[in-house]
C-alpha positions in Angstrom: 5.4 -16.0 -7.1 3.8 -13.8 -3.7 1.3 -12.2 -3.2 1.7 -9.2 -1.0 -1.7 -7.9 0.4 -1.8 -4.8 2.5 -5.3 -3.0 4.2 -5.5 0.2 5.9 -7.7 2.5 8.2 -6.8 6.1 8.2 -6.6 8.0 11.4 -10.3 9.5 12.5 -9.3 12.6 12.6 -8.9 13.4 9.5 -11.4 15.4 6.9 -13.0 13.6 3.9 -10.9 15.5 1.8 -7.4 15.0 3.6 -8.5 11.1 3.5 -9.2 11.5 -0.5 -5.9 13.2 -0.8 -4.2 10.7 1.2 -5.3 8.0 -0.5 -4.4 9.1 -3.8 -1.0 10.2 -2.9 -0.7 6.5 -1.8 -2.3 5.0 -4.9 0.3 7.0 -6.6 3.4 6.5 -4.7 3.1 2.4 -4.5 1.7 1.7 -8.4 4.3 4.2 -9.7 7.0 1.2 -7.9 6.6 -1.2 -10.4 9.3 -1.1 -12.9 11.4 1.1 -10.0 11.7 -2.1 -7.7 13.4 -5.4 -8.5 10.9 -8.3 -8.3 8.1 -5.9 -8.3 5.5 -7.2 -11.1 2.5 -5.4 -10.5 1.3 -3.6 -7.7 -2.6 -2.2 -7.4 -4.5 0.1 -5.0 -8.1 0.0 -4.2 -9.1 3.3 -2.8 -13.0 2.9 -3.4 -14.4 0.7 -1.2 -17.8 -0.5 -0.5 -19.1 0.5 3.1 -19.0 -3.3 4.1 -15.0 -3.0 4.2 -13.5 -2.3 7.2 -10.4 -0.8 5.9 -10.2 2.4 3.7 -8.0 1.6 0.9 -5.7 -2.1 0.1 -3.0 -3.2 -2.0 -2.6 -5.7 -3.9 1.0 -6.8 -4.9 2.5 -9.5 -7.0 6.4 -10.1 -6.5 9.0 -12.7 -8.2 9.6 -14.7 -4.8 9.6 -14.4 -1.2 13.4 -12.8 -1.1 12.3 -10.4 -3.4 9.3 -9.6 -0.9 11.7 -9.2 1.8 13.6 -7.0 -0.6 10.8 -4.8 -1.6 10.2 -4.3 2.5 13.8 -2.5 2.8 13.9 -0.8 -0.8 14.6 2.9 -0.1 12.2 3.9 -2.7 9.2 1.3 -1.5 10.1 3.0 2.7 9.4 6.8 1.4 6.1 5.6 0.6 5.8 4.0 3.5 6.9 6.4 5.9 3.9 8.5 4.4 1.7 5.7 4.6 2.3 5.8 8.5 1.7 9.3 9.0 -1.9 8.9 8.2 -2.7 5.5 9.2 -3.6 3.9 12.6 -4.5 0.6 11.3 -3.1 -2.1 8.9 -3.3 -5.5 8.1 -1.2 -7.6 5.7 -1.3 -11.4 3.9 1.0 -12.4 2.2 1.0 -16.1 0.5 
């Protein structure tokens, strides 16, 4: 089993509301993977953080193996998401163990 954790900032410029609606397009768009994505067990987004966080929103994945990690990277469904995710991000950090 992996553990797949992602944090994010979200790009300055953006309104309070565009960062709201970002982040629950995201929340929607990675939790609704599970059961799309082989290896894919559960998958959960904070998007309320306390003000000591330094990100604005994290995921929190759990996947069968490592291979199906690397899988979930490349799935085409998993990258749509993403691509969105990049569009309003300028920050991330990931662990994965």
């Amino acid at each position: 089993m992996v553990n797949h954790i992602v944090t994010w900032k979200l790009k300055e410029d953006m309104s309070a509301e565009e960062k709201q609606a970002a982040k629950a397009r995201i929340k929607e768009g990675l939790e609704g993977l599970v059961g799309v994505v082989p290896g894919l067990l559960s998958a959960k987004v904070e998007t309320e953080l306390l003000d000591s966080s330094t990100g604005d929103f994290a995921l929190f994945t759990t996947l069968e193996s490592e291979e199906a990690l690397k899988a979930y990277a490349v799935n085409p469904d998993h990258v749509k998401v993403a691509e969105y995710v990049r569009s309003v991000v300028c920050q991330r950090a990931a662990i994965d163990y």
